[in-house]
N, C-alpha and C positions, 0 to 999 in steps of 0.2 A: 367346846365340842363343835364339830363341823353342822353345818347346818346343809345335810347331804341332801335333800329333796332339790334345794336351789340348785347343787353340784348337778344332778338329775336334771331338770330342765333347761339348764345352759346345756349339755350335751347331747339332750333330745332335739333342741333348737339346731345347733352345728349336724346331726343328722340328717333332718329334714329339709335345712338349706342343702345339703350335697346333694341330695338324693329325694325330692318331694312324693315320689310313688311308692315310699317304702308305709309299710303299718310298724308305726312305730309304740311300748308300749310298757308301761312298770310297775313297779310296788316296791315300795319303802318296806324293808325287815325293821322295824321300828325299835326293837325292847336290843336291836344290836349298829343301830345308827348306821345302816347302809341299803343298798338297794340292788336291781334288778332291773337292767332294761333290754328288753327284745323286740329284734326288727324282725319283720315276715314283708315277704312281697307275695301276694298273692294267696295266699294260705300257706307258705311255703315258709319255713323258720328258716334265718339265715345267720344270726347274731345273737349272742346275747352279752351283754358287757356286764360286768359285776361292780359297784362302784364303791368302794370301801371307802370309810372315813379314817380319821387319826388313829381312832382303838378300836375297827373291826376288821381290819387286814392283818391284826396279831390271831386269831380266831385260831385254833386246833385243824378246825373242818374244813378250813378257806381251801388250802391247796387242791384235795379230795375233792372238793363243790367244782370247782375250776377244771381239773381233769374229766369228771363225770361230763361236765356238760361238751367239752371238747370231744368224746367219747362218742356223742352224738353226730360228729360231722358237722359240727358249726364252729362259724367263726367265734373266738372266746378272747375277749377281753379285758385286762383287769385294770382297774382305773382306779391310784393310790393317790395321796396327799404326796407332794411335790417329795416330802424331808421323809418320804417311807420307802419311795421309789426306790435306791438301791440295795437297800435290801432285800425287799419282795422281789424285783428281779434276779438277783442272784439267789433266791431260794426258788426261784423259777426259771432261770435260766437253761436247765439243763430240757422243760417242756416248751419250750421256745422255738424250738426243729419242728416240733408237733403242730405249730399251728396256734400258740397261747400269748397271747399280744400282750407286755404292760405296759401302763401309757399311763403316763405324769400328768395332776391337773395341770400344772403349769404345761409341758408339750402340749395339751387341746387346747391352753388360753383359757381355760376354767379358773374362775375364781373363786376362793374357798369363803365363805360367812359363815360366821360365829354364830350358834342358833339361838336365836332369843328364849329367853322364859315365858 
């Protein structure tokens, strides 16, 4: 299993280098190995990326979560294990128009670790 917190702060880091005035900020969904990270500038919500592991981008709700938040008028991006990617894009592809970004560890340069015991 993906050791998703590490995936989380290698891509809060590539953040913060682009952009250092953003408020950057997360939480681990733990008991489903994936997280949540959202940027605000200013009190202003701008992003929120979702970063799913090896077995929580199969999830029922994932797409639904992904649109709702989109739904908001924020940037919405899904961030898979390299070998989930074309799937989840083509079962997203058709909200792609809309604004719903997916993005490969491997495209960010994220690297994946096995999560210790």
């Amino acid at each position: 299993m993906i050791d998703i917190e590490d995936v989380i702060l290698q891509r809060i880091e590539q953040i913060e280098e682009d952009d250092p005035e953003l408020d950057v900020g997360y939480e681990i969904i733990g008991d489903e190995n994936r997280g949540i990270i959202i940027t605000a500038w200013e009190d202003i919500l701008i992003s929120v990326e979702f970063v799913e592991s090896d077995i929580s981008w199969k999830r029922e709700l994932a797409e639904l979560e992904y649109l709702d938040a989109r739904n908001e008028n924020l940037i919405v991006a899904v961030i898979v294990p390299t070998d989930a990617y074309l799937e989840v894009y083509s079962r997203l592809r058709d909200h792609s128009i809309k604004g719903l970004l997916v993005l490969s560890y491997e495209s960010l340069g994220i690297l994946s670790t096995p999560m210790t015991s």
